[in-house]
Each structure stands twice: as C-alpha cells, then as structure tokens.
C-alpha positions as CSV (number, residue, x, y, z in Angstrom):
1,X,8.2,-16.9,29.0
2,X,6.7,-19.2,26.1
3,X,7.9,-22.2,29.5
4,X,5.8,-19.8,31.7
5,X,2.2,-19.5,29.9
6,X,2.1,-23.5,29.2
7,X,2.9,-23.8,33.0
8,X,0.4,-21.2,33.5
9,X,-2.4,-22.8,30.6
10,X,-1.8,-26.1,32.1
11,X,-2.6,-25.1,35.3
12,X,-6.0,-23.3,34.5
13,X,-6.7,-26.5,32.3
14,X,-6.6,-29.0,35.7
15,X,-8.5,-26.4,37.6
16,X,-11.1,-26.6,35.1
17,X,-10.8,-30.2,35.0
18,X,-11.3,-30.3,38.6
19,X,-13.8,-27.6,38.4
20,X,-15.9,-29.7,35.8
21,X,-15.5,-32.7,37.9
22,X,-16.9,-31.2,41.2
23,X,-19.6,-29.9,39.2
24,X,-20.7,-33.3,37.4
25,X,-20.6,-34.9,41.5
26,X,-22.7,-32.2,42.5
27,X,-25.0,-32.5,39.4
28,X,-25.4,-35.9,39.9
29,X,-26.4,-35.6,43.4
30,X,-28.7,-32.9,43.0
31,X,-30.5,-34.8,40.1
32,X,-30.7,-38.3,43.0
33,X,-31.9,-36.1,45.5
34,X,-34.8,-34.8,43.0
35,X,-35.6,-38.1,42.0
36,X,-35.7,-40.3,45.5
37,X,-36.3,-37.5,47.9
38,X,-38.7,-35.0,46.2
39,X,-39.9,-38.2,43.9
40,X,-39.7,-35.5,40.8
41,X,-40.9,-38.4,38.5
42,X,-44.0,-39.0,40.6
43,X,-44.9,-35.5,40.2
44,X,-44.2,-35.3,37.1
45,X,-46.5,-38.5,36.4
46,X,-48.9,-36.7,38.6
47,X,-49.2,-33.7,36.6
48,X,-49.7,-35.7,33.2
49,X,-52.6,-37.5,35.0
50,X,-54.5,-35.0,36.7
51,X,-53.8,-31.6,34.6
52,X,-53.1,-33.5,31.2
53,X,-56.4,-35.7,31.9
54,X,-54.1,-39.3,31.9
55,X,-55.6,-41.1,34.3
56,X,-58.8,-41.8,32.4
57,X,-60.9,-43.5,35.5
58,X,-60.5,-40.4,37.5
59,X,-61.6,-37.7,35.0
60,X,-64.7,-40.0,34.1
61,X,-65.5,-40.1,37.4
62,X,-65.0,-36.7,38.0
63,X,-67.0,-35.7,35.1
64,X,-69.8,-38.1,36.3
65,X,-69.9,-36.1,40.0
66,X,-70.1,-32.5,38.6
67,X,-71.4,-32.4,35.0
68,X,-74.6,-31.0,36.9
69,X,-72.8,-29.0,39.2
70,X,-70.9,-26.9,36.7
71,X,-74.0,-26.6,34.8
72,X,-75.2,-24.2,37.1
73,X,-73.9,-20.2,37.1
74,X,-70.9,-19.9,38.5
75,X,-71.7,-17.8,41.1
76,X,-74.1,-20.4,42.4
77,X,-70.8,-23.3,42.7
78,X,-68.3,-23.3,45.9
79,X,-64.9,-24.5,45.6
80,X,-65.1,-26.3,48.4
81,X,-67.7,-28.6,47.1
82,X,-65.9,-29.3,43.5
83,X,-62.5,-30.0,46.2
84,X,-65.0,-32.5,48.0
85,X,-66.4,-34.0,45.0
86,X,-62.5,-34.3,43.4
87,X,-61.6,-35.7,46.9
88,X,-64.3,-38.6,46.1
89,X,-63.4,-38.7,42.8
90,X,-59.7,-39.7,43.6
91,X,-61.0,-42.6,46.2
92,X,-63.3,-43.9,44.2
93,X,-60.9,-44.9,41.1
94,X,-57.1,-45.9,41.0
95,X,-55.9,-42.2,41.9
96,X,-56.5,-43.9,45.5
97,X,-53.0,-45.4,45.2
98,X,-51.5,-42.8,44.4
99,X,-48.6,-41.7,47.1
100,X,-50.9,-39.6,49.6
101,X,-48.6,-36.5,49.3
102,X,-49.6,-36.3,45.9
103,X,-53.8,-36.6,45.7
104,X,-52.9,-33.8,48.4
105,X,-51.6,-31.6,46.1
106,X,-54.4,-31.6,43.4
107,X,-56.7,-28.7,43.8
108,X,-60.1,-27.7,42.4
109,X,-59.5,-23.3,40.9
110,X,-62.2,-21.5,40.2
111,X,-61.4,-18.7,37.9
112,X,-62.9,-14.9,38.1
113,X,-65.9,-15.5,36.4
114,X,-67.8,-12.9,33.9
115,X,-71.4,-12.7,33.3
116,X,-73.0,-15.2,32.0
117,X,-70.6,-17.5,32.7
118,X,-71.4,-21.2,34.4
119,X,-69.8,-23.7,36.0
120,X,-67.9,-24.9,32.9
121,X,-66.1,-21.5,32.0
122,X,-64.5,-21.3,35.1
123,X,-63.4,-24.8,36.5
124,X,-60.5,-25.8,36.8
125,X,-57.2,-28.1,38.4
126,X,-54.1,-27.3,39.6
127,X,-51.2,-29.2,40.9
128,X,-49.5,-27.5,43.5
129,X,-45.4,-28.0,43.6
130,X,-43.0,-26.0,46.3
131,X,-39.6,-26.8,47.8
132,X,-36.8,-27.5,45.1
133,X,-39.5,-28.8,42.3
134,X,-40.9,-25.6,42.1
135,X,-37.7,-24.6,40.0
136,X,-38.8,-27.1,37.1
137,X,-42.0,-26.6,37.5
138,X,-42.9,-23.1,37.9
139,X,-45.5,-20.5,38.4
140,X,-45.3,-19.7,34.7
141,X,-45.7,-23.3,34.0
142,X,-48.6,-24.1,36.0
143,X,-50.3,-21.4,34.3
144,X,-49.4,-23.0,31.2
145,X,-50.7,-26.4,32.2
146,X,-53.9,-24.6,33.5
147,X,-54.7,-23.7,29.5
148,X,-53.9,-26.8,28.3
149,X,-56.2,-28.4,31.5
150,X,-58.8,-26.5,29.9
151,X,-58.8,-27.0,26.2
152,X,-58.3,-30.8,27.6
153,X,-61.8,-30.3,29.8
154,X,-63.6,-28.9,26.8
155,X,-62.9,-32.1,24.7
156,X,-63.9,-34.6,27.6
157,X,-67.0,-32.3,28.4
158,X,-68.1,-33.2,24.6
159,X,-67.1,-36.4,24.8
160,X,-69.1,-37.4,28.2
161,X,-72.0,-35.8,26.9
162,X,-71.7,-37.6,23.9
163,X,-71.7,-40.6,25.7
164,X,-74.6,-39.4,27.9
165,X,-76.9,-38.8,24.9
166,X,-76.5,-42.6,23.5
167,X,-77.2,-43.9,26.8
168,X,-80.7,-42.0,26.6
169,X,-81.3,-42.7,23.3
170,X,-80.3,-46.6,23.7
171,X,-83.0,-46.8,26.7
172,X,-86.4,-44.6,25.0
173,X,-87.7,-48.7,24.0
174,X,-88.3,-48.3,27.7
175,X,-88.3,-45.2,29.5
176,X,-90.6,-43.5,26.4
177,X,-92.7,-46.9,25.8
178,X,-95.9,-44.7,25.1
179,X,-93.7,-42.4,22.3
180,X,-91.5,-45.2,20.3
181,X,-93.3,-45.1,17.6
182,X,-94.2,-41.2,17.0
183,X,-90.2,-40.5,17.4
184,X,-89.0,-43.0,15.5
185,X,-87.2,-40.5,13.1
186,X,-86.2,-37.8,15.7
187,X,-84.3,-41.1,17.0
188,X,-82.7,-41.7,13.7
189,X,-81.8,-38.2,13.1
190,X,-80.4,-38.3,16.9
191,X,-78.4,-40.9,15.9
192,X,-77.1,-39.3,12.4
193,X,-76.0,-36.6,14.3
194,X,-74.3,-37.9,17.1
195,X,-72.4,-40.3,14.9
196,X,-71.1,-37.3,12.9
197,X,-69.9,-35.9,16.3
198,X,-68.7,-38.9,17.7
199,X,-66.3,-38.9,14.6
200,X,-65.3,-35.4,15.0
201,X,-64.4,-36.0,18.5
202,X,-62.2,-39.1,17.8
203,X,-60.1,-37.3,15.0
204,X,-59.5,-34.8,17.7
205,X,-58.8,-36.9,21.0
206,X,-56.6,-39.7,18.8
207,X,-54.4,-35.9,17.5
208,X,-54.4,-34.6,21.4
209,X,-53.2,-38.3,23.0
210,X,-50.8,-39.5,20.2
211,X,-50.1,-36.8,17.9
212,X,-49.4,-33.9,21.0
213,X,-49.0,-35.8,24.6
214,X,-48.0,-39.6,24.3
215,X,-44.7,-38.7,22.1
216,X,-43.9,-35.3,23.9
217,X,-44.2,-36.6,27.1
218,X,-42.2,-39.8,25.7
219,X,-39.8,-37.2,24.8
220,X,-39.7,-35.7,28.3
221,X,-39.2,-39.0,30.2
222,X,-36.2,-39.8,28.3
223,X,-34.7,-36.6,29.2
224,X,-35.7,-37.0,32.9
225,X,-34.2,-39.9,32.6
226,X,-30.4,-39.0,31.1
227,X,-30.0,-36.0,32.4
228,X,-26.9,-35.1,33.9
229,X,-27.3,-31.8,35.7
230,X,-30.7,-29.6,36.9
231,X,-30.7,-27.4,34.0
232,X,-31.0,-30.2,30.9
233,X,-34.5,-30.9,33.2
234,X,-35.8,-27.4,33.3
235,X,-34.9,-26.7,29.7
236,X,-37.0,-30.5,28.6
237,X,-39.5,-29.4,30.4
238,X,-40.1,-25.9,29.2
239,X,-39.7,-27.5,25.8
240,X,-42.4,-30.3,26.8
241,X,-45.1,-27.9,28.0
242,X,-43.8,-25.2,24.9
243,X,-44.7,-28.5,22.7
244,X,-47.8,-29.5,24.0
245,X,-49.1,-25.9,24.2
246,X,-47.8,-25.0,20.2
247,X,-49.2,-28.6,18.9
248,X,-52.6,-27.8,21.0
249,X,-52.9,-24.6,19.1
250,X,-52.6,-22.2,22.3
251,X,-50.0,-19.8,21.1
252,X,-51.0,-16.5,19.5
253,X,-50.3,-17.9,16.1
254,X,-52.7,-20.3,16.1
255,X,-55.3,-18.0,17.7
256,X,-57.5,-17.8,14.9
257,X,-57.9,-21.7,15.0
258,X,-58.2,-22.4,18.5
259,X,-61.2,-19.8,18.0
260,X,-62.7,-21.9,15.1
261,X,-62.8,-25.4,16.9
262,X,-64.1,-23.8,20.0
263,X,-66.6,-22.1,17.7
264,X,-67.9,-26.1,16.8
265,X,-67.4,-27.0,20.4
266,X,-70.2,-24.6,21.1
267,X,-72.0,-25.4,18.6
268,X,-72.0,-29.5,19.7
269,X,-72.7,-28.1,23.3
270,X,-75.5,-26.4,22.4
271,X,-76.8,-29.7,20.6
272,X,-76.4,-31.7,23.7
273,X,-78.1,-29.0,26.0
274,X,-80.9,-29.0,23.4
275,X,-81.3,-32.7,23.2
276,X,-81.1,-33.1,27.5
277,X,-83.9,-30.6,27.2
278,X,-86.2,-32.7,24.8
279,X,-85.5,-35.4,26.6
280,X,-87.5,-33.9,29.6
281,X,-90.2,-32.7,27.0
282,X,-90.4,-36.5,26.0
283,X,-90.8,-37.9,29.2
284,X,-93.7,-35.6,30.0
285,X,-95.4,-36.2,26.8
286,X,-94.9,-39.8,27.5
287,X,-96.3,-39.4,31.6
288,X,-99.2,-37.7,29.9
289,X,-100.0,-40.4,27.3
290,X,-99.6,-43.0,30.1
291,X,-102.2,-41.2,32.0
292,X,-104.6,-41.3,29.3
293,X,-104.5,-45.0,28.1
C-alpha cells in the first residue's frame, strides 16, 4: 500500500508539473500577444499621457483652446466641439505621432451637470479600451482615472491661469500706457500675490509628478515588464491606480483634505477671475484716458 500512494503522489506530482508547465506556455503567450498585438504598453503610455496629464504639450494646448470655452455654463458647451478642439489639440503638438488607433480612442465626457455649474465642473477625458485590455483596464478603473483626470485638471487650470495673469501683467508698460503710473502698486500687490500662488502650486505639482505618478508608474512598468502570467498585470495595475488615487487624497479617508485644498483652489480661482475682470476695467479706463489727451 505505503508502494501504492508514492506511485499514486508521484504521479499527481508530474501532472502538476506538466499542468504548471502548460500554464507558464500559455502565460507567456497570452502576456506576447497583449504586448505586440493589442500594444498593452502603448495604451498604457497612452493613458498616463492623456488622463494622467503626461504629455505636457498637449494639455497646454488644450488648455489654450478651451479655457474660454469651459468658462461658459455648461449647458451652453457641446461635446462635439471640446472632441473638435481635443482633435486639434492632438495635431497641433507631439500627440500627432502617436499610433492613430490610439488619439482615436481619447474622448472629450461631459458629466451631468448641476446648477450653476460651468464648463470647468463638468469636463472631462476618457480613454476608451475594449477587446482583451479591457480586462486590465476596466470599467471600474476608468472611472477611477476619470477622478484622478479631474483633481489633475484643477491643478493645471490654476496653473495656466497663473501663467495667464503674468503675461498681462508683464505687458500693462504697453497695453495700459495711459495707467502705468496710477497702478503702479495694484501691479506690485498683483505680483505679491501671484508669487505666493505660484509657490503653492509648485509644492503641489512637484508632490503630484514625483512624489504620486513618476515612481508609481515606475513601479507599474517594471511589473508590465516581468510579469509572467495576466493576473500579476491586473493586480499591478489595480495597485497602481489604488496608489495614485490614495497618495492624491481621493479615498474617503482623506475626504476632509481633498475638501480643504479644493477650498484654496477656489479661492485662487476666484482671484484670477477677479483679476481677468480688472483687466477689462483697466483697459477701458485706459481707452478713455487716451481719448481725452
């Protein structure tokens, strides 16, 4: 008998053997297939740079072609027309060479939208995967990525308005020629301001790009890279976007946070909107002073 079960244990270990070897084969296959058919690390390159704002060109430009746009209610904005002005976006910079299947698959959203709200509140990208990527990246993902898209957009929103405001400010010597003088300290105050700002907003990009993305997403390549079988993908990448989402403060535990810097975000939008109105008040005053010399 005791001749019998190492007969019988020997035989279930080769089957298993052979089993595990059949299954490392097919593993590796799957994982080739993924990679030169369904180019799973273009995609995956794709994603970063369109829904985790890497290719820095194309949001600029982007930003650039709308910011008036979404300014508006957003009742008053089509989607077709943010898809149109993405679509010129994505010629206009080096998203052009991307492969064409992928600029294809980056669509403009637009979110139910409340009252009250504009353009801003309910933009927003997607990156739409079927076929056999779907099973990495899933529908429960892509809404994960669209939260992250958006605390991403709110940054960059200050940030290009940021940038905005010092252009106008750097070009009053001229466009305000009549008014230099009499807004001389509004200027420096301006300038206080938006150099306060300026600060905040680097802390806060250099934690997003180095501190949250660059080293998760490092993290995620390798594993694309060494893994051995379709599961050790899906479970990197559930961890990556789990990461990304924790370190950005979007879980519930952080909620209170997220709350607070949104709360300043406002607050710096508001500033902006304030300043883009005096601007206009400054170029009349200025019109009218011409007009009188």
């Amino acid at each position: 008998r005791s001749k019998l079960d190492k007969e019988g244990s020997s035989g279930i270990n080769a089957e298993y053997g052979h089993i595990s070897e059949v299954y490392k084969i097919t593993s590796a296959h799957l994982i080739s297939l993924l990679k030169k058919k369904y180019l799973l690390c273009e995609h995956l390159t794709a994603i970063r740079d369109y829904l985790l704002l890497g290719q820095g060109d194309f949001v600029q430009h982007l930003m650039d072609l709308i910011c008036k746009d979404l300014s508006s209610t957003a009742r008053e904005i089509s989607t077709s027309m943010l898809q149109s002005k993405l679509e010129t976006a994505q010629r206009a910079t080096n998203a052009q060479y991307h492969n064409i299947d992928i600029i294809r698959r980056v669509n403009v959203i637009k979110l139910e939208e409340s009252l009250g709200d504009t353009g801003w509140d309910v933009f927003t990208v997607d990156y739409a995967l079927n076929g056999p990527l779907a099973v990495i990246v899933n529908q429960d993902s892509r809404e994960t990525y669209l939260c992250i898209f958006r605390m991403l957009w709110k940054t960059k929103r200050i940030e290009h308005g940021l940038r905005r405001m010092w252009a106008k400010t750097a070009t009053w010597e001229r466009t305000l020629p009549y008014l230099v003088a009499d807004i001389r300290p509004f200027r420096h105050l301006v300038n206080i301001i938006c150099s306060e700002i300026q600060h905040f907003i680097c802390q806060i990009q250099y934690y997003i790009n180095f501190e949250v993305l660059e080293c998760s997403w490092k993290e995620l390549e390798n594993a694309v890279d060494t893994a051995q079988d379709l599961d050790y993908i899906i479970d990197a990448h559930k961890r990556f976007i789990g990461i990304v989402s924790e370190r950005l403060m979007l879980s519930e535990e952080h909620k209170t946070v997220l709350e607070k810097l949104y709360a300043n975000y406002n607050i710096v939008i508001n500033f902006i909107q304030r300043y883009e109105d005096s601007c206009e008040t400054l170029k009349m005053n200025n019109t009218i002073r011409e007009e009188r010399v």
